[in-house]
N, C-alpha and C positions, 0 to 999 in steps of 0.2 A: 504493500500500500504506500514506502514513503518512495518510490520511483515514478516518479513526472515528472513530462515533459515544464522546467522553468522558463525558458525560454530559447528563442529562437531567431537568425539572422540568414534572412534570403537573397541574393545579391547573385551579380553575374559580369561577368568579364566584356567588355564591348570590344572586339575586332577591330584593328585599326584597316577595315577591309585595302589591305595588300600596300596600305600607305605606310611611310618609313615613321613616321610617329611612331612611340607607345601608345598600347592601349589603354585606354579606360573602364572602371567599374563602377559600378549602380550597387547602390543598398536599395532592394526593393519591399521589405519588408524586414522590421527589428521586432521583437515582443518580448516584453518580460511579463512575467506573472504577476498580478496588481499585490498579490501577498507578497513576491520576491523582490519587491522593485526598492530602488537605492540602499541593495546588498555589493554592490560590485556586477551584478551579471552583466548589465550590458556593456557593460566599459567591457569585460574578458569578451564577450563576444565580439564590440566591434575591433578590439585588439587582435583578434585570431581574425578577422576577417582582412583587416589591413596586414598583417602579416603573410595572408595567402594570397593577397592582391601584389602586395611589394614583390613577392616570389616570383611572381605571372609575367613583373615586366611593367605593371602597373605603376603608374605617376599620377594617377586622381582617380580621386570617388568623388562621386555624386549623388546626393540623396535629397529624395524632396521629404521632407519632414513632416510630420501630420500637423496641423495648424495651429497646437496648440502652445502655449507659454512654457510646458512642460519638457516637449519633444523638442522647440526650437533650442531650449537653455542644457538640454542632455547634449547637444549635437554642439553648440558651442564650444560647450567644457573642451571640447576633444577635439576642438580647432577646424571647426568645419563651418565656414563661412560663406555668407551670399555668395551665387556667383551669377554667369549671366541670365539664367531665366531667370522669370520669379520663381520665389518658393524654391528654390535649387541652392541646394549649400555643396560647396566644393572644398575638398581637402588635398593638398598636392602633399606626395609622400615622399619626395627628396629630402633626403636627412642628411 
């Protein structure tokens, strides 16, 4: 009984179709549990996920954020900032 699914982080690599850029990735959906939430999970999630993304080749994520006060200031913390669309926050992962 205490094995559940806490959360979750869905996201996908974008092709830089045959162009010499790096690619790009998308966070398409994050979830944490509304009982698990500001334990750490989603920082370790999107942690492992920029780390699978750095691996890939990847130099930004992009995520449109849910529109709330909550989801913008999670995405902040972790340096993921307006970019050109609306609602689009970008992180460039050159360190």
């Amino acid at each position: 009984m205490n094995n559940f699914v806490c959360g979750f982080i869905k996201g996908h690599v974008i092709s830089a179709n045959g162009d010499t850029a790096a690619p790009q990735a998308r966070i398409d959906w994050m979830f944490v549990d509304s009982g698990r939430q500001r334990s750490g999970i989603g920082t370790k999630l999107i942690a492992e996920y920029e780390n699978y993304c750095a691996g890939m080749g990847v130099k930004q994520i992009e995520v449109q954020p849910a529109p709330t006060v909550q989801a913008k200031n999670f995405y902040a913390k972790h340096r993921y900032f307006p970019g050109e669309m609306l609602y689009t926050h970008v992180k460039e992962l050159v360190r």
